[in-house]
Steps between C-alpha positions, in 0.01 A plus 500: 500500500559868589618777262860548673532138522488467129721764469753379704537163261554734208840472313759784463496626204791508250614855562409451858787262538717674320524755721467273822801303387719802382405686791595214699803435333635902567444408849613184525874662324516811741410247806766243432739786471402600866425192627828318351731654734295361829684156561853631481514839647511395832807359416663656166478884735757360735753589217356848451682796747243479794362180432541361849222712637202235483294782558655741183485185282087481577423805426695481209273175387189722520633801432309523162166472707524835634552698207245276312283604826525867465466454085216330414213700613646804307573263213117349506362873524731564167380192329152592567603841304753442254401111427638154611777442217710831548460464874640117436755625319679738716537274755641227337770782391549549874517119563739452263726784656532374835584210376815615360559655830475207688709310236787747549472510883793435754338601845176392684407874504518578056299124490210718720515822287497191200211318614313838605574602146311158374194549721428850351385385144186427709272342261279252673223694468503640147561131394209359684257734430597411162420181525141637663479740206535194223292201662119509610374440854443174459858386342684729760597240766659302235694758328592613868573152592724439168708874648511346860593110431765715282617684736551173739662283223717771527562479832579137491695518179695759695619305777557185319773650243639774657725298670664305227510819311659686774759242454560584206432853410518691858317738685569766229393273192157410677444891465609496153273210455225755669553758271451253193192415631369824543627590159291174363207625711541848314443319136217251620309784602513673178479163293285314676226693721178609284437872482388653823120605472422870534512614867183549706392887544645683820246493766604797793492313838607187425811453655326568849201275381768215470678575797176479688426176437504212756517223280822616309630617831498124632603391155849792516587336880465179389742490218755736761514211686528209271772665345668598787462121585650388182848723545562427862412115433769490203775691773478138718401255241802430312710507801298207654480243204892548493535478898211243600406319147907472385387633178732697278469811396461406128265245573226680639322470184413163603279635802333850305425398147267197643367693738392769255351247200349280815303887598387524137295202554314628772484874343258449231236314732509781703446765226185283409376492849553849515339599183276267336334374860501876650746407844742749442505547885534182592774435253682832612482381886629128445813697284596683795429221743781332317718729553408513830583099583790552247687743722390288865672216281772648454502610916471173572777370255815760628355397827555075483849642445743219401281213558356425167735368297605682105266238359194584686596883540503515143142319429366763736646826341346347149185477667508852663610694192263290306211621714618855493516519155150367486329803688747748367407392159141553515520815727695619204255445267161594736627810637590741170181363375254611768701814461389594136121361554476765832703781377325790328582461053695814515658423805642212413883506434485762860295222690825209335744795589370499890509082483836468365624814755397276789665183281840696522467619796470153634795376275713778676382409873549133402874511446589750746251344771628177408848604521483621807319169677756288346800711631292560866314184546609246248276260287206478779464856491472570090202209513309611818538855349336379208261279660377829678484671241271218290274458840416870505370474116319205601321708763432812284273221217317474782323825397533417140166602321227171459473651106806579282461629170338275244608492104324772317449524133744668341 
């Protein structure tokens, strides 16, 4: 049996964990905030002054991603200075304010300046190269697997109770609700995340050595575009299990919290595939081939029009946003972790800041672009624009390097 095979059946430690579950849970709080508003904007905006533009109301939605965007490189290249926790910190502050904004909103354009507010506590990078700091090589896909099934749990648990809470609290008490979990996120981080170690020495050159890189350059496109996927999927989705599967609004739990636990099954597999048997490409490329035949699905689905009936409609919807959440989940969980094995030590947190500026960046384009198909093109448009957009990552694996990076001793 080889060396990094034996490694790879090694259990976390205690204090490794620790820190992958209270990581996990500060980014599991701040991502419900954001995500919890995604099943009801569409419709809660239209009471908001200028919340008939279908256009205004997208960008609104992903608003957050382009401040996050333009935030987290300059927030990784601080955490790779000042440290992870302070970093954290700040923009959890930030989070918390623009929730208060958005909570005391009355037009389309204040919810923007809101959500734009929200995206700059960009802290996706300090918090995962946390997680790299506090975990060894060969525990790092789980701990990064623990932040991404987090992150969509989150996701799911988003869309199945924001409607029944929007019917009870409103659009302004979800963002209350936000700014309690950022708050929450604030004291985990301080209670329950283990000391950060001391940071790596400076090394001049090493922003351009990371920029450089092929490998993290496929990796930063890559999560651009399932993200963008993700945002412009959730502008159509709702809208068609209310239209096609006669499902109400509050009872779209029933479709995305089985399709999320049914993904969980097929999520640690992968990460042992990945890991312990070396086929981290091949597990990579079947991700995004689901979310290539995902998004055809879905083409194929708006295009039978009326003639399936709800019960059938409904059965396949389950099915597609069970299979999406399948490669989503483990793209989650491969692609931060190639990310600290390649990057340089002290380039770390700048390396997570680039990743999650690309992440944002494709949160941003995924509302707005998704927006705009919906109003210009309808439903076939949003999924062949995402089906596109899936089929040009499946062409650029292609060129995906035969050797990824192996776990390393710590």
């Amino acid at each position: 049996m080889s060396q990094d095979s034996t490694r790879t059946k090694e259990p976390m430690l205690a204090d490794e964990r620790r820190a992958a579950l209270g990581l996990a849970a500060i980014f599991a709080l701040r991502m419900l905030g954001l995500f919890i508003v995604l099943p009801v904007f569409a419709v809660a905006a239209r009471e908001l002054t200028g919340g008939q533009d279908v256009a205004a109301v997208g960008l609104a939605l992903g608003a957050y991603g382009l401040t996050q965007a333009f935030l987290q490189l300059p927030f990784g290249i601080l955490a790779d200075r000042w440290g992870r926790k302070p970093v954290i910190a700040c923009g959890l502050v930030l989070f918390v304010l623009g929730s208060v904004v958005c909570a005391l909103a009355d037009s389309v354009q204040t919810m923007t300046l809101g959500r734009m507010l929200q995206g700059s506590g960009a802290i996706s990078a300090a918090i995962t190269a946390l997680v790299a700091d506090l975990t060894r090589d060969s525990q790092r896909s789980k701990a990064m697997a623990m932040v991404g099934g987090s992150i969509a749990l989150m996701f799911a648990l988003s869309l199945a109770v924001a409607p029944v809470l929007y019917g009870w609290i409103g659009l302004g008490g979800l963002f209350w609700l936000t700014c309690a979990l950022g708050v929450a996120a604030f004291w985990a981080l301080f209670r329950l995340v283990p000391p950060a170690p001391p940071l790596p020495t400076a090394v001049p050159g090493t922003f351009i050595q990371v920029l450089r890189e092929p490998r993290l350059f496929r990796l930063n496109l890559g999560v651009f575009i399932l993200h963008a996927i993700q945002i412009a999927m959730w502008v159509a989705v709702p809208a068609l299990l209310i239209q096609r599967a006669g499902l109400a609004l509050q009872n779209h739990w029933m479709v995305y919290v089985p399709a999320v636990l049914a993904s969980f099954f097929a999520l640690w597999p992968a990460m042992m595939q990945a890991e312990r048997h070396q086929r981290m490409a091949q597990v990579f490329s079947i991700a995004v081939l689901l979310l290539v035949l995902v998004q055809i699905g879905f083409v194929g689905f708006v295009a039978m029009g009326d003639a399936t009936g709800q019960s059938l409609a409904l059965g396949t919807m389950l099915l597609l946003v069970s299979v999406f959440f399948c490669g989503f989940n483990i793209l989650e969980a491969l692609q931060p972790s190639l990310i600290s094995r390649i990057a340089p030590p002290a380039g770390k947190a700048r390396a997570l800041g680039i990743y999650n500026t690309l992440q944002s960046l494709g949160l941003f384009t995924g509302g707005a672009l998704g927006g705009y198909l919906l109003e210009t093109g309808g439903y076939l448009a949003v999924f062949a624009g995402c089906a596109a957009m899936a089929l040009i990552w499946l062409v650029i694996l292609v060129q995906w390097p035969a050797r990824v990076p192996s776990n390393r001793p710590a």
